[in-house]
ZAMARGU-4260 file (C-alpha; in steps of 0.2 Angstrom, whole numbers, plus 5000, padded with zeros to 4 digits):
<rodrens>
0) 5908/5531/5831 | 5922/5535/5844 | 5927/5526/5858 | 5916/5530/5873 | 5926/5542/5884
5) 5923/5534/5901 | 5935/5549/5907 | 5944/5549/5924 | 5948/5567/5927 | 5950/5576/5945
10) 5942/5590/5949 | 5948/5600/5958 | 5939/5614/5970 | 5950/5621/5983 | 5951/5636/5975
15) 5931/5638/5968 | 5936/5629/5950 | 5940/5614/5937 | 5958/5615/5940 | 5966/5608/5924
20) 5986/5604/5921 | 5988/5619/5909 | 5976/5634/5912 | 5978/5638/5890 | 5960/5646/5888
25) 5957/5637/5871 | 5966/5619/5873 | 5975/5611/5858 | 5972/5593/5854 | 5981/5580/5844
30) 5981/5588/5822 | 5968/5575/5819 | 5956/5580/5833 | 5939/5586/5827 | 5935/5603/5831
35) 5920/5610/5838 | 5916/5628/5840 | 5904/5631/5855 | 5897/5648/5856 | 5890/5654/5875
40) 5886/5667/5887 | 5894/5663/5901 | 5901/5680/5907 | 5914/5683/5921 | 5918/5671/5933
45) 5903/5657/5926 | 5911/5660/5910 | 5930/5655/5919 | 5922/5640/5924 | 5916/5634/5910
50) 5933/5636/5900 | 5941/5628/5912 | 5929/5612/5913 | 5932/5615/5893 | 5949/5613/5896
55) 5951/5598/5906 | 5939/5587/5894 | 5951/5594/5877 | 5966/5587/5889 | 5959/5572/5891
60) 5961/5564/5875 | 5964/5567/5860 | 5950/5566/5846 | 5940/5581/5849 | 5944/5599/5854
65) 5930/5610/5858 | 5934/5630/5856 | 5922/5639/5870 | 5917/5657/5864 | 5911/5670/5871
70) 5895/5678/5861 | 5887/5692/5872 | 5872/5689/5883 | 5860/5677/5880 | 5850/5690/5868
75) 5866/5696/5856 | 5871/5676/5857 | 5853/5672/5848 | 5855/5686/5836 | 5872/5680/5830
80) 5866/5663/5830 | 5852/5669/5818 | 5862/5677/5806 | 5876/5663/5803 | 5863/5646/5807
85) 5864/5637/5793 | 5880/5642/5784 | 5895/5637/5785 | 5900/5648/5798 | 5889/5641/5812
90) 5896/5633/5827 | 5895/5616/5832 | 5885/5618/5850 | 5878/5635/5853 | 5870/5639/5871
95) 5852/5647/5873 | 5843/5653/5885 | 5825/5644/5889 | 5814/5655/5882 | 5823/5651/5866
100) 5816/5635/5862 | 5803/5637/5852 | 5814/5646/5837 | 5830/5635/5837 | 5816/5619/5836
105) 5808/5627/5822 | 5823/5638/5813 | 5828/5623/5802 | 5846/5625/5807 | 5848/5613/5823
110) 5849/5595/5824 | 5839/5587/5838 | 5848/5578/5851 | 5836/5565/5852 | 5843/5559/5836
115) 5863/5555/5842 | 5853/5550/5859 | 5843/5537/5848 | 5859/5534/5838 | 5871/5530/5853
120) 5857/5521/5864 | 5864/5535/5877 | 5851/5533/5893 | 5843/5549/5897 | 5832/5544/5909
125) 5847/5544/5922 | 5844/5563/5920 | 5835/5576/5931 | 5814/5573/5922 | 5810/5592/5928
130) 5822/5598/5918 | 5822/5588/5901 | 5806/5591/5901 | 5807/5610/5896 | 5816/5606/5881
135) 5808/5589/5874 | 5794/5592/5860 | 5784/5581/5853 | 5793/5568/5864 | 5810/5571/5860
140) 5823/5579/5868 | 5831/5596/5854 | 5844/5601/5865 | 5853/5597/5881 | 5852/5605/5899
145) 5865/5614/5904 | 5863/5630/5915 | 5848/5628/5924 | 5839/5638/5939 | 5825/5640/5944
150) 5817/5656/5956 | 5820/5656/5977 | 5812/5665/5990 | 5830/5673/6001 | 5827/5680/6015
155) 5835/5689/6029 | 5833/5679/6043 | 5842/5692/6056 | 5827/5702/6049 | 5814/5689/6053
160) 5822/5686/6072 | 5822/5704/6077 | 5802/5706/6069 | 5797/5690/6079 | 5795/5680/6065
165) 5804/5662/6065 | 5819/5661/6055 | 5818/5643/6049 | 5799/5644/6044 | 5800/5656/6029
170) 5783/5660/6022 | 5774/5650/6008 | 5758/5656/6004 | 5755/5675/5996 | 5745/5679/6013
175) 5761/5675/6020 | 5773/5682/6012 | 5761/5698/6015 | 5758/5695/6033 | 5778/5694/6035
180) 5781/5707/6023 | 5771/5718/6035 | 5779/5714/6050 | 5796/5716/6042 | 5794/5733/6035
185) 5804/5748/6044 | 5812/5763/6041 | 5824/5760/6026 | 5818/5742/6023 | 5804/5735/6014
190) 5796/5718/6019 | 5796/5711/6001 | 5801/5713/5982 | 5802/5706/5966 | 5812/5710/5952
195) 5803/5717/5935 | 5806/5702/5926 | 5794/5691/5917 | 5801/5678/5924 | 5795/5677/5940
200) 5778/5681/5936 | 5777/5667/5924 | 5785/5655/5937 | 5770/5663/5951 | 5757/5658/5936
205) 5765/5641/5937 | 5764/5637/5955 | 5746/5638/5952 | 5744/5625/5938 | 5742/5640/5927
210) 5746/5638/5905 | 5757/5655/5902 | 5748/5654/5881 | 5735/5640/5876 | 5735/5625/5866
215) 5743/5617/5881 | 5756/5631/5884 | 5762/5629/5866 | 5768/5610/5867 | 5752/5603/5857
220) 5754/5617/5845 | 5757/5634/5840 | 5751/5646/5853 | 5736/5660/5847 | 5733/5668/5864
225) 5738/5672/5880 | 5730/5664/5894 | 5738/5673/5910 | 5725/5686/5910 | 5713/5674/5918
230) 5711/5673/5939 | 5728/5667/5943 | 5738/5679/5933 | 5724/5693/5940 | 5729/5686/5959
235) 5748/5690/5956 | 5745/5709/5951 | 5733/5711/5965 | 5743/5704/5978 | 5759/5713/5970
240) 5750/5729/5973 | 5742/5729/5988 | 5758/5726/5993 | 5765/5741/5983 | 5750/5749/5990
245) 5752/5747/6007 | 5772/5752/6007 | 5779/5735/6013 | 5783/5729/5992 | 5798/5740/5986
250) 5801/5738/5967 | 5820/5742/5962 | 5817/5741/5944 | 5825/5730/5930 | 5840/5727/5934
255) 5847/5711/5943 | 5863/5721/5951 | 5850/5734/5959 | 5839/5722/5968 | 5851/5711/5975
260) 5862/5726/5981 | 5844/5730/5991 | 5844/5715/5997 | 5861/5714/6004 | 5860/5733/6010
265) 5846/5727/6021 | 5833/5738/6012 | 5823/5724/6006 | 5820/5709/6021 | 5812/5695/6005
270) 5816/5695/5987 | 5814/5682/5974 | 5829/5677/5965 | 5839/5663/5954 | 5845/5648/5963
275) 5861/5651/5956 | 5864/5665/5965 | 5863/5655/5980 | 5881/5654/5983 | 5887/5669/5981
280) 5873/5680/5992 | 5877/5668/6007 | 5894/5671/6007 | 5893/5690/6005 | 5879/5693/6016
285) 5883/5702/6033 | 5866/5692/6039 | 5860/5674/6038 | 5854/5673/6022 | 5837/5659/6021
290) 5833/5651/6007 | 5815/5645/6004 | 5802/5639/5991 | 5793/5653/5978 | 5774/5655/5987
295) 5760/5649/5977 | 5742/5656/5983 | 5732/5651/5996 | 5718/5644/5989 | 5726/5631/5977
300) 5740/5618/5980 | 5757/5622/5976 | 5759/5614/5958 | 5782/5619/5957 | 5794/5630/5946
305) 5798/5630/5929 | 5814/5626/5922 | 5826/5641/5918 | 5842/5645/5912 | 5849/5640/5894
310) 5854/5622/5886 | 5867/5616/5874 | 5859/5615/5854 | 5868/5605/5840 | 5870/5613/5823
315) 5863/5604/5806 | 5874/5606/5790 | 5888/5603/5801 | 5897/5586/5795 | 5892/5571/5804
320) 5910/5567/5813 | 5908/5586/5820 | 5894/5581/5827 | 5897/5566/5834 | 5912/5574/5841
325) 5900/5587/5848 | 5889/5576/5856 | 5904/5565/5867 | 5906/5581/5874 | 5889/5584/5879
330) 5889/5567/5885 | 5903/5571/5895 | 5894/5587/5902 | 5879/5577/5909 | 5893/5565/5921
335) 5891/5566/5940 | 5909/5571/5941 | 5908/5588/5928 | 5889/5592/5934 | 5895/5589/5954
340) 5911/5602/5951 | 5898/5611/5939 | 5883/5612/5953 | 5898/5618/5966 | 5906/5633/5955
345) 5891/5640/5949 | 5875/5637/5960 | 5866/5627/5943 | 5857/5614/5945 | 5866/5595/5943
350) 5857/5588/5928 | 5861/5571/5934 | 5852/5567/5952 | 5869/5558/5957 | 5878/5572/5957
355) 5872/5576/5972 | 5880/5559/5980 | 5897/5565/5976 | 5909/5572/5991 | 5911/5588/5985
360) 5892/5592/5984 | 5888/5585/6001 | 5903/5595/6008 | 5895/5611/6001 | 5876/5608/6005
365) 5884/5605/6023 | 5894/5622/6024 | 5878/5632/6012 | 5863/5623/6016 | 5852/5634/6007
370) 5858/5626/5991 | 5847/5613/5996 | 5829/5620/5996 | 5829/5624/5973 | 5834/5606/5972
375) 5820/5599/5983 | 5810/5614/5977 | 5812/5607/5960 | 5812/5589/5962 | 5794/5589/5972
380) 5786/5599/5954 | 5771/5590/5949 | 5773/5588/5931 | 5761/5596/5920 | 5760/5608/5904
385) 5761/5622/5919 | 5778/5616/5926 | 5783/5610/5907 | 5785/5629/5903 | 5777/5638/5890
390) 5784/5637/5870 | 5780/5655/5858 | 5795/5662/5848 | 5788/5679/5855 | 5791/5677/5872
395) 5805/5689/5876 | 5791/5703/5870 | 5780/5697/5879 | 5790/5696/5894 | 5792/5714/5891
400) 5775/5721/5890 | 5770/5710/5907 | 5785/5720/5915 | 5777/5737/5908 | 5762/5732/5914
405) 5769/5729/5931 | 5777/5745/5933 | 5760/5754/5926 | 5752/5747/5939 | 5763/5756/5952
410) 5760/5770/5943 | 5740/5769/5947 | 5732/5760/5934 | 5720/5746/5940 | 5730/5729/5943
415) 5716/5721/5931 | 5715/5734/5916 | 5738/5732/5917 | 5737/5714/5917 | 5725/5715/5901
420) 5736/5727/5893 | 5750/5714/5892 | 5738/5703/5887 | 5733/5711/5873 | 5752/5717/5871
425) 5757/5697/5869 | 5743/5692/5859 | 5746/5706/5845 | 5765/5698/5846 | 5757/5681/5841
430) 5747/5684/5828 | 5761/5695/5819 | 5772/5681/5821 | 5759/5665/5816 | 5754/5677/5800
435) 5771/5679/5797 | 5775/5662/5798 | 5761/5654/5787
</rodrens>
């Protein structure tokens, strides 16, 4: 095994990155270093910070160099990943987004981490549980955390002032948020919107202790049916659309860029949006930007989020020393020091708790305090197969067809027959796949 890497590095934030000695995008290590490829999405400046926390571990010592690359969006990364898993040209580490999870843990061409966590007695449970808990199966963890958000009610709290509304009580209920979102609509600016993306609606099922599929949301088996076409998926569409209905609920399409540019035009008061977009949005805003939790509906108790983002998968067929070389630095990843400079850059979640101990966290939760309310957001989820998050291989399609359905509801059809559409949409998807799969 190697030598534990107990590594003392400074990190440097002054200037809103890992400042390593040289700034080489791909460091060298020593000739007899093993080499791991590690393929990501990280685009821009995320994918800036990632290289340069890349860089500072490869120049730190001198048994492994990991070689970051840059694969596309999370989509075209999966797609490359399929075609090369299981050859020799597969990386080492490969990032994936949340959703996924089911096909890496069955495509026979990843190696769980729970075995090199079993292998090196390494303590997970110092970790974030609301987080692991997305990607363990069966009991053990298959990949390792890494990028991870979860949904935020922003809203434009010079907005609320001047409606009469209290700025440091956001809404938290649906009637709430529809109440406030009538108050706050005006002449180019709608009280309320939500992006047409699955995600969210999945994450509003959640709150209310809601299974996305059955058989537990697919963690005590392979998934046959949808189950958000029952009462709680129902309230979302309804209260969407009398919203939409009612000219107070804007919808600016598909397109992450489009809705937050809304949002910080002032022609949207309420959005929902990733936590790690937190940062950024403060600091451009020319309001006070608030940050609160997601609402759940008024007539259940607020269950919490589900994890998103991607995580960190370990190849299989690679040689043993690549991956043990691989997993030091996910180790190394999963420090208070890299997830502290980590949480700071890039608005991500800290995987370890005590990252949030270190100085350079509390000196930015005091200068953007609205970083704070995803983590507590988060950290008060009751654990549940709800909050787990659901497991289907066919879930980007059907994250599609409940955003058709969305929109065809705005166009007039009846929030219940839309809702049933993507239903039927997502369970036609599933029983393609498990017959394909036999």
């Amino acid at each position: 095994m190697f030598l534990s890497m107990g590594i003392g590095v400074s990190f440097l934030t002054a200037c809103g990155g890992i400042e390593a000695e040289e700034t080489a995008s791909q460091s060298q290590g020593s000739d007899e270093a093993v080499e791991v490829e590690f393929w990501h999405g990280m685009a821009g400046g995320l994918g800036d910070t990632l290289t340069e926390l890349v860089d500072v571990y490869n120049q730190s010592q001198d048994e492994v160099t990991i070689v970051p690359q840059f694969q596309g969006t999370y989509e075209e990364l999966l797609t490359k990943f399929r075609s090369v898993g299981g050859t020799p040209d597969a990386p080492g580490l490969v990032q994936v987004f949340e959703i996924g999870t089911k096909y890496m843990a069955e495509s026979g061409h990843i190696t769980p981490v729970q075995e090199w966590i079993d292998k090196d007695s390494y303590d997970v449970s110092q970790l974030e549980e609301n987080i692991l808990s997305y990607y363990t199966v069966n009991e053990s963890l298959y990949s390792m955390p890494f990028n991870s958000s979860t949904p935020g009610l922003y809203y434009n709290k010079d907005a609320f002032a001047e409606a009469g509304l209290d700025p440091e009580q956001p809404p938290e209920t649906f009637a709430e948020i529809k109440d406030a979102a009538e108050v706050l609509t005006k002449e180019g600016q709608y009280g309320f919107s939500i992006l047409g993306y699955g995600w969210f609606f999945e994450q509003l099922l959640a709150t209310q202790g809601a299974d996305y599929v059955n058989m537990d949301n697919g963690r005590s088996g392979d998934a046959t049916e949808a189950m958000f076409g029952h009462d709680e998926g129902l309230r979302v569409f309804e209260w969407m659309n009398e919203m939409y209905e009612d000219e107070t609920f804007g919808y600016f399409g598909q397109n992450w860029d489009d809705i937050r540019a809304a949002f910080q035009a002032e022609q949207v008061a309420m959005i929902l949006d990733s936590s790690a977009g937190i940062k950024e949005t403060v600091e451009t805003a020319s309001f006070d930007v608030g940050v609160g939790f997601i609402p759940y509906a008024d007539e259940l108790d607020r269950h919490g989020v589900v994890i998103g983002g991607g995580s960190i998968w370990m190849a299989s067929g690679i040689p043993e020393k690549e991956q043990e070389a691989a997993f030091e630095f996910l180790k190394y990843l999963q420090t208070p020091e890299v997830q502290a400079d980590w949480h700071v850059n890039t608005g991500y979640f800290a995987i370890h708790p005590e990252a949030y101990e270190e100085t350079i966290v509390q000196e930015q939760h005091n200068k953007i305090p609205q970083l704070k309310a995803p983590i507590e957001q988060l950290q008060a989820t009751i654990p549940s197969s709800a909050t787990q998050g659901a497991l289907m291989s066919v879930f980007p399609e059907s994250r599609q067809q409940v955003v058709t359905a969305m929109e065809n509801m705005f166009q007039g059809t009846e929030p219940e027959a839309a809702l049933q559409q993507a239903v039927e949409g997502t369970n036609r998807a599933i029983e393609v796949y498990n017959r394909s799969n036999q």
